[in-house]
C-alpha positions as CSV (number, residue, x, y, z in Angstrom):
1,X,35.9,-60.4,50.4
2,X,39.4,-60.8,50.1
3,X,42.8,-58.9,48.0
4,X,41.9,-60.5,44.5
5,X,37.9,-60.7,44.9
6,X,38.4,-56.3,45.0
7,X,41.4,-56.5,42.3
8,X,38.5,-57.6,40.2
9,X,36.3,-53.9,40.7
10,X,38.2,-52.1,37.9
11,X,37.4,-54.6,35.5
12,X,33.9,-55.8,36.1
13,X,32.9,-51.7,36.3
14,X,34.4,-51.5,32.9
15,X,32.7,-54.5,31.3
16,X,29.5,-52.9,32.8
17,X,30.3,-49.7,31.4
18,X,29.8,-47.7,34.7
19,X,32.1,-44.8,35.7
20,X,33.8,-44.8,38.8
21,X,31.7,-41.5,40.2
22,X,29.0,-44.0,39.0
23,X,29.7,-47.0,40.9
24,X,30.4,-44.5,43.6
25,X,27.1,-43.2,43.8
26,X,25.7,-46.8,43.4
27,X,27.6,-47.9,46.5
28,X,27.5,-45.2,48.9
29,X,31.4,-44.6,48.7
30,X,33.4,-41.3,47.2
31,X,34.6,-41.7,43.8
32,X,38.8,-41.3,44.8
33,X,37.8,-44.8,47.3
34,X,37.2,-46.1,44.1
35,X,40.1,-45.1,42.4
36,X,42.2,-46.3,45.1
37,X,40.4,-49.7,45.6
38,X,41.3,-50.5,41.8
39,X,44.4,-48.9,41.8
40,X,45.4,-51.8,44.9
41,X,46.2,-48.4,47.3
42,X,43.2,-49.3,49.4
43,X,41.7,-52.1,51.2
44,X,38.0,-50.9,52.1
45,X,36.7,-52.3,55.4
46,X,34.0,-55.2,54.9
47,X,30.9,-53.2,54.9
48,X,32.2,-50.7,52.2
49,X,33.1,-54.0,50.2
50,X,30.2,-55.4,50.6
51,X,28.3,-52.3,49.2
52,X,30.0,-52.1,46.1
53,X,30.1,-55.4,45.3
54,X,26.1,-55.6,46.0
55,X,26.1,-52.3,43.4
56,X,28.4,-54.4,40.8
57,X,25.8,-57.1,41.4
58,X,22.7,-55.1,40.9
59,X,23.7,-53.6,37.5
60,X,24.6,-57.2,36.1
61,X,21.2,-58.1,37.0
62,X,19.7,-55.0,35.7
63,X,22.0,-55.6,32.6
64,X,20.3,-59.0,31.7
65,X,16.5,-57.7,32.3
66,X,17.7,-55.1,29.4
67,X,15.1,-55.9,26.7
68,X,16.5,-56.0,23.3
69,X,15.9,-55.0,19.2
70,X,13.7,-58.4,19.2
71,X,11.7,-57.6,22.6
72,X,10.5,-54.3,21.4
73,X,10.4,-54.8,17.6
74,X,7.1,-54.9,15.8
75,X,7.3,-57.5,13.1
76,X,5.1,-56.5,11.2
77,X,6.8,-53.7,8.6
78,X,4.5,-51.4,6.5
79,X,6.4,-50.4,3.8
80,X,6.1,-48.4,0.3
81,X,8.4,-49.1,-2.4
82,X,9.6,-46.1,-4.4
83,X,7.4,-46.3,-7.4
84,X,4.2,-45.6,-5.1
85,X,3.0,-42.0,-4.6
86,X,3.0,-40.3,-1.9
87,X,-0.8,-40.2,-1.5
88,X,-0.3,-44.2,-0.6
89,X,1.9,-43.2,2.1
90,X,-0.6,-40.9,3.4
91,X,-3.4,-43.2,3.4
92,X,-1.0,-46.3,5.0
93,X,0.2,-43.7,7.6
94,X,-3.8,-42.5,8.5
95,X,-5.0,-46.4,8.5
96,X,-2.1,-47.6,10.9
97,X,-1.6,-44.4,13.1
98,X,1.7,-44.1,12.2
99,X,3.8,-41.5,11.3
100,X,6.9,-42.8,9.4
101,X,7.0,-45.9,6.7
102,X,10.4,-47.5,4.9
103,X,10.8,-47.6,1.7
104,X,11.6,-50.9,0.1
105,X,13.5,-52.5,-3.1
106,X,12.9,-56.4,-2.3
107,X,14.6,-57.2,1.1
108,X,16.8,-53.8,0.9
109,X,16.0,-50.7,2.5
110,X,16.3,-47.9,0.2
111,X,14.8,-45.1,1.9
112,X,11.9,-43.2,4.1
113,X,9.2,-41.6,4.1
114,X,8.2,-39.6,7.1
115,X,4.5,-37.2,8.1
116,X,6.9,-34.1,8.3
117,X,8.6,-34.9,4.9
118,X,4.9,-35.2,3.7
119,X,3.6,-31.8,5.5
120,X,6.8,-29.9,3.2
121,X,5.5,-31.4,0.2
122,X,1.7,-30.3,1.0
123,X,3.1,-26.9,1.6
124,X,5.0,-26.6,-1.4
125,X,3.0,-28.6,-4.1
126,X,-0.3,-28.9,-2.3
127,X,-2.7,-31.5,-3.3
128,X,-0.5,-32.0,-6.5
129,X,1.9,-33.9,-3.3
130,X,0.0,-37.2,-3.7
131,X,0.6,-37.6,-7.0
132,X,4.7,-37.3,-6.8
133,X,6.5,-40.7,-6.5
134,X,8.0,-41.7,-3.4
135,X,11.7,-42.4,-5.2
136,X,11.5,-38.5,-5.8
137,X,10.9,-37.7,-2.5
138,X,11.8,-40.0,0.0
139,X,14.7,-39.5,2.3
140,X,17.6,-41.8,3.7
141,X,16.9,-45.3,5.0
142,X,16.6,-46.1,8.9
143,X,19.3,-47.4,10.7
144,X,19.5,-51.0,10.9
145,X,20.4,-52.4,14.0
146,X,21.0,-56.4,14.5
147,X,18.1,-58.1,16.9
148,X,20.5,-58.6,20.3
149,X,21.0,-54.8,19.9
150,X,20.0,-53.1,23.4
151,X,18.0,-50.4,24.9
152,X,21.0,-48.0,24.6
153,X,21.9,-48.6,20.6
154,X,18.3,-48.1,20.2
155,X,17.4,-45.2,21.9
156,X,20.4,-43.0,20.7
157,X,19.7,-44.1,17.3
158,X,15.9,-42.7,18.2
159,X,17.2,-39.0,19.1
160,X,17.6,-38.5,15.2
161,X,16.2,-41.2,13.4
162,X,11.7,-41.8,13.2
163,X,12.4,-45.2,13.3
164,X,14.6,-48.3,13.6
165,X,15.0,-51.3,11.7
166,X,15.9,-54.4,13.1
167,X,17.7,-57.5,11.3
168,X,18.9,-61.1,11.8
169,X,21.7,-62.1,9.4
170,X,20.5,-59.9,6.1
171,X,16.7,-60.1,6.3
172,X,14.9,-57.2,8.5
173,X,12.3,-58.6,10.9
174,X,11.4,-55.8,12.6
175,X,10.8,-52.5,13.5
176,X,11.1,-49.9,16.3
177,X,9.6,-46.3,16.9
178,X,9.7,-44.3,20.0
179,X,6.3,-45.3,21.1
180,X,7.5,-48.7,20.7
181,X,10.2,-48.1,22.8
182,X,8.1,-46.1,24.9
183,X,5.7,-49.1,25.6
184,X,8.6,-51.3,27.0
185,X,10.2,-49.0,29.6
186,X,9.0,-49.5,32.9
């Protein structure tokens, strides 16, 4: 490894989107050899070198076997549209063990419905619940994420969201849960 092969560090830990103390850890070195590797103050003997470059090298790899929107997606979308009752989405939600369903106008996402948006309804209206119209009660639409989105996007999205949709260009393909997600991590 020579002077410009370690002037590169800085900027291929960037583009990976590790921190320094990350890349540190990764390594084997401190986090201030770091810092003064990429600020050109240091010249790290080989085996030091070596070691972070094998570390830059092992999270490019682990970077490409990232799974994407398109990997994990299920592709096949059970939707309501908001002139169906809620009792619809009760019965599609029981028949496909699922606990959340989009609401559609044509191709465009208007809204969800969700099993804890249905349990408020059955405790305020009771049984009357499956006669209300999902427009009336749905709530916002799911994120829509584009298919080469990665695991990342996804799973923050996840943390406050039931579900995921997934598009290419303007039509949704897909869509992703946290079970889906679940399924995919190793």
């Amino acid at each position: 490894m020579n002077i410009n092969e370690m002037e590169k560090v800085g900027s291929i830990r960037k583009k990976l989107g590790i921190t320094q103390t990350g890349l540190a850890k990764l390594a084997g070195v401190s986090q201030s050899m770091i810092a003064k590797i990429e600020s050109g103050r240091l010249d790290p003997a080989y085996s030091k070198a070596r070691r972070i470059f094998e570390a830059l090298e092992h999270e490019m790899n682990r970077k490409h076997e990232t799974k994407n929107a398109r990997e994990i997606m299920c592709g096949r979308i059970i939707s309501l549209s908001a002139n169906d009752e809620l009792g619809k989405a009760m019965k599609l939600m029981k028949e496909n063990g699922i606990s959340q369903l989009p609401v559609f106008e044509g191709d465009t996402c208007i809204g969800s419905v969700s099993d804890e948006m249905i349990m408020d309804w059955i405790t305020t209206y009771g049984e009357k619940m499956r006669t209300v119209i999902v427009g009336d009660a749905m709530k916002e639409s799911f994120p829509i994420l584009p298919e080469d989105a990665e695991v990342d996007s996804i799973s923050s999205l996840l943390r406050f969201y039931k579900a995921v949709l997934v598009k290419k260009g303007k039509k949704i393909t897909g869509i992703i849960t946290k079970a889906d997600l679940i399924k995919v991590m190793k």
